[in-house]
N, C-alpha and C positions, 0 to 999 in steps of 0.2 A: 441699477440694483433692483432685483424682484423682489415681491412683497412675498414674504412666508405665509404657508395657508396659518398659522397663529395666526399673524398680524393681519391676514384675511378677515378671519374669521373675527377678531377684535373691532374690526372698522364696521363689520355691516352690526353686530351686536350694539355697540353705540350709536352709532346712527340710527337703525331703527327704533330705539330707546328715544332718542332727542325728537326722530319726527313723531313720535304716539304725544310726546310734549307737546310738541308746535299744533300739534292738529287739535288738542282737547284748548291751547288758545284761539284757536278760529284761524290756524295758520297753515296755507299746503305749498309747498314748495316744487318747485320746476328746479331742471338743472341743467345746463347746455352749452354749449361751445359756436355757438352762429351767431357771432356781434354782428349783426345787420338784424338779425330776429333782436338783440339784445336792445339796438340802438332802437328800433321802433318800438318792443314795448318801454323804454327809459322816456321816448317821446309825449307817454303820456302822462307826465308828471310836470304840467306847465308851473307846478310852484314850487320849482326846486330849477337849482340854476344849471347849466348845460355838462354834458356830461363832460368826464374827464379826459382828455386827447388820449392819452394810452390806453383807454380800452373803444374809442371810437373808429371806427373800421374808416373813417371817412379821414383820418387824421395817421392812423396804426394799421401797422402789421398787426393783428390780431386770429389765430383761428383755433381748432383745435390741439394743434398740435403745442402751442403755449398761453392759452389762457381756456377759462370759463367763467360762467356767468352762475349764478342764487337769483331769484325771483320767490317772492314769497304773497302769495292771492289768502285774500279773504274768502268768507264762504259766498261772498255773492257775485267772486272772480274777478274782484279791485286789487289793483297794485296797491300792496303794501308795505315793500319790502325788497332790495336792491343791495348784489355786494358783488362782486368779481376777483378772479387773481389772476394776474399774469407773470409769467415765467419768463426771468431772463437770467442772461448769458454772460454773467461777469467774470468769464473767466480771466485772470491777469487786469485785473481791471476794479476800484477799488467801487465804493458807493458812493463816494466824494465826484470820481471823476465821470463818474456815470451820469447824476444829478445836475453839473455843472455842465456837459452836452445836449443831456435832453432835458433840462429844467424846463423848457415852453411847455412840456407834455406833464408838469407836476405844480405849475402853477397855479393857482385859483385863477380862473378870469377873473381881470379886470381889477384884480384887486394890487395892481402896482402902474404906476405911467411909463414904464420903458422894461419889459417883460427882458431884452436881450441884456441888458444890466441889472438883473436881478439873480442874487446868486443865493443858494441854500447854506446856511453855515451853522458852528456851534458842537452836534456830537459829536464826541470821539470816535462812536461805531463807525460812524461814516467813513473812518481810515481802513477798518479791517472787516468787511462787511465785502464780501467779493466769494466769487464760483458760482454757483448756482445758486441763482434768488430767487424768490416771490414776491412779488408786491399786489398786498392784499388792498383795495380802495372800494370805493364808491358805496360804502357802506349805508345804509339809508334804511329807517323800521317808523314807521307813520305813527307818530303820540295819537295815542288813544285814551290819555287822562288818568287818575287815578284807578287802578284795577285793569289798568291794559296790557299788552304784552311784555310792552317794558317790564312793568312792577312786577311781571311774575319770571323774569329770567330771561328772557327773550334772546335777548343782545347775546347774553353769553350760548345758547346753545345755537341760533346760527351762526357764529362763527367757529364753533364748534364744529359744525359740519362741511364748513369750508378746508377748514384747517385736514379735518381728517381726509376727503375726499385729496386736498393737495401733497402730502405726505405719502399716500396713498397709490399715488400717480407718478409724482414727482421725487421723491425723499432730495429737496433739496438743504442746502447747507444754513442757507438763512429766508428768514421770511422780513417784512416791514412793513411798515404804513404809516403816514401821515396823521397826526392828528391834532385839531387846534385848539388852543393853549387853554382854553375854557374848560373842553373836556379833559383836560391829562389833568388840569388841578383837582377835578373830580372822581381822580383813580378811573380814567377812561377804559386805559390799556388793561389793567384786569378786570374786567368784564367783558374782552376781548380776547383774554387769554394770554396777552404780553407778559413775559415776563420784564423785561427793560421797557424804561420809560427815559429818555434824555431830551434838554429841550432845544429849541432851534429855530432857529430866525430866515426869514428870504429877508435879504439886505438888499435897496436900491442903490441906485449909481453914489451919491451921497452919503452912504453907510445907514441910511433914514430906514428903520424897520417897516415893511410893506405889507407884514404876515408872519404871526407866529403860530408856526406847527411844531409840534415836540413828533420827535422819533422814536417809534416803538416796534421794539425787533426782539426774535428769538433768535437762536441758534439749533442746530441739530439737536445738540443733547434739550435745550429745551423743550424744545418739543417733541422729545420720547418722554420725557416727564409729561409734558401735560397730557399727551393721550394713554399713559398708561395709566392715569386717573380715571375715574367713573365719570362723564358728564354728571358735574352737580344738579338737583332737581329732577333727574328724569325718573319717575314714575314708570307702575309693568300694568297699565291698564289693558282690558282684553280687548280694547280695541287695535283694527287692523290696520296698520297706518300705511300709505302712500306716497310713493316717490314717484312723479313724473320725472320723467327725464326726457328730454328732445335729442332727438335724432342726430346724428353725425353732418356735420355740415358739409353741404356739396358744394361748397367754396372753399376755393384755395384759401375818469379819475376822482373819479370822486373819491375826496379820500374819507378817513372812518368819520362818520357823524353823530349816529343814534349811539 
């Protein structure tokens, strides 16, 4: 499905709106599709735990043609800021039975002792959640204390620009993401722009809880609601704001955090 010059016209007007936000926080954003650029700059983040197998080139299928990468630099060119989506192919194929084939690749390391007996369980979505998906993860935005990007919106306008950029590209049927149980009790998923929140457990060989992530998904219609909204917060200040974007890649999981 092509995007109407409307809905054209609708995506670069929001966006550009969100990035004159991010930039007046001290925030400039990259955008790219070459998980091997993605995996070495995630490399430089030694205090946060190893990336997630589905969007590691070392581990996935990952390129352009079904995922991208968000990088978001300070003004002194520090990684501050980490989010990816990748696009799959469920068709005839439910989110149940997807997650119970590739669970190694949605796992947290290390955080279960027999990863092949560790299965995902609990939402309902998971039965009817199938066609064309996205799974939005590796979300990550550096605490910078009271008066930091956070406290002023942060969270919600890049994901904002993921969401539009993937809609954009993709107009798939559902989107999802993992998120753990700390932050859903905190209304994670909206500030993320989810409309569902259900919750959900990785169960070990012994039914022993190993990890609880709640599942948070839209649907199509959801998300023509949310971007037919105004990103909340954004400001029409006269400054010029900037997108990098990296180049086409000449090659052939973290899930949400902040």
């Amino acid at each position: 499905m092509r995007t109407s010059p409307k809905r054209l016209f609708e995506l670069v007007t929001n966006i550009s709106g969100v990035l004159r936000d991010l930039e007046q926080m001290g925030i400039r954003l990259e955008i790219g599709d070459d998980f091997a650029k993605y995996r070495t700059l995630r490399s430089q983040l030694p205090d946060r735990g190893p990336i997630y197998p589905m969007f590691d080139v070392a581990s996935s299928y990952i390129d352009e043609g079904n995922g991208f990468w968000i990088c978001g630099f300070d003004p002194s060119g520090e990684l501050v800021h980490t989010q990816a989506v990748r696009l799959l192919d469920l068709e005839g194929v439910s989110l149940a039975q997807h997650l119970n084939t590739h669970r190694h690749k949605y796992i947290t390391p290390d955080s279960t002792p027999d990863p092949d007996l560790t299965f995902y369980s609990g939402p309902q979505a998971l039965q009817t959640i199938t066609g064309k998906v996205c799974y939005q993860g590796e979300f990550w935005l550096r605490a910078s204390g009271l008066g930091g990007p956070r406290s002023h919106g942060a969270t919600s306008l890049l994901s904002r620009v993921l969401l539009e950029i993937m809609v954009g590209a993709w107009n798939p049927a559902f989107v999802f993401a993992l998120v753990p149980q700390r932050l859903a009790a905190k209304g994670a998923h909206l500030r993320y722009g989810y409309s569902h929140c259900e919750p959900g457990r990785w169960l070990g060989q012994d039914q022993q809880v190993t990890e609880e992530d709640h599942l948070i998904w839209m649907g199509a219609k959801d998300m023509a609601n949310l971007l037919a909204r105004t990103p909340q917060g954004v400001r029409r200040p006269n400054s010029v704001s900037k997108l990098r974007v990296a180049g086409p890649s000449t090659k052939t999981k973290h899930h949400l955090q902040a």
